[in-house]
N, C-alpha and C positions, 0 to 999 in steps of 0.2 A: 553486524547487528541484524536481526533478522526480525520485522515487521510484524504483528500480530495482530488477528480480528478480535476489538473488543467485546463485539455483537455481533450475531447473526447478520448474514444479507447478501446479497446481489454485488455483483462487481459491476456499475452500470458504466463508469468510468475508468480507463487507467491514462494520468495524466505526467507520466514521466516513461523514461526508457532506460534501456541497458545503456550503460556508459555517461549518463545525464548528471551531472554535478546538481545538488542539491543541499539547500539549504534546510536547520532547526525548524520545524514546524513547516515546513511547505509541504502542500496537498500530494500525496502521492497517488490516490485511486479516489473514487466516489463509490458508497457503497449503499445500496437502499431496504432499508429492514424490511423485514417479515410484517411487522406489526397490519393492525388495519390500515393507519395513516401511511405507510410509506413513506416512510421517512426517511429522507435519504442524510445522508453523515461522510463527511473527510478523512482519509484513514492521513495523517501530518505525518512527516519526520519526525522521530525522538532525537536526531541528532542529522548534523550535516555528515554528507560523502558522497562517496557515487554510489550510484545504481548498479550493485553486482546483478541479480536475478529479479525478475519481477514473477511468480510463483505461480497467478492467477490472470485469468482475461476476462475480457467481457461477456458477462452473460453468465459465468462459472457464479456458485454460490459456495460462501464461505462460513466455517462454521465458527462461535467463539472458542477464538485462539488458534486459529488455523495460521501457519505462515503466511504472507502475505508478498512481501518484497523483501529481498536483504541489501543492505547498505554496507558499502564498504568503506572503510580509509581513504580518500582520494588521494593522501601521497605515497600509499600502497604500489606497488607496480602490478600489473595484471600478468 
């Protein structure tokens, strides 16, 4: 499954890694919008797996609907 930006922003955080089992809804990046306020947003899991790729780093800006991270099947083998 492969992660996507709902909204524009900043990657200010990435809070998981390659290989990291992961759980439905757990934070995977911190992203902070364009807007005035700066508002920064959770990009979650839509499902558990592991962390195949994580796509973006810190500092990169992402546009809406850019990849993001892809999740894989954790009883998948690598």
């Amino acid at each position: 499954m492969i992660v996507r930006a709902e909204w524009p922003g900043y990657v200010v955080d990435v809070l998981v890694r390659p290989g990291q089992e992961v759980e439905e809804d757990e934070p995977l990046m911190i992203l902070e919008g364009t807007d005035s306020s700066r508002t920064s947003f959770y990009i979650n899991a839509p499902e558990g797996g592991k962390i195949r790729e994580i796509l973006l780093e810190e500092g990169d800006f992402a546009y809406e609907d850019d990849d993001l991270v892809v999740i894989g099947d954790s009883d998948r083998e690598d």
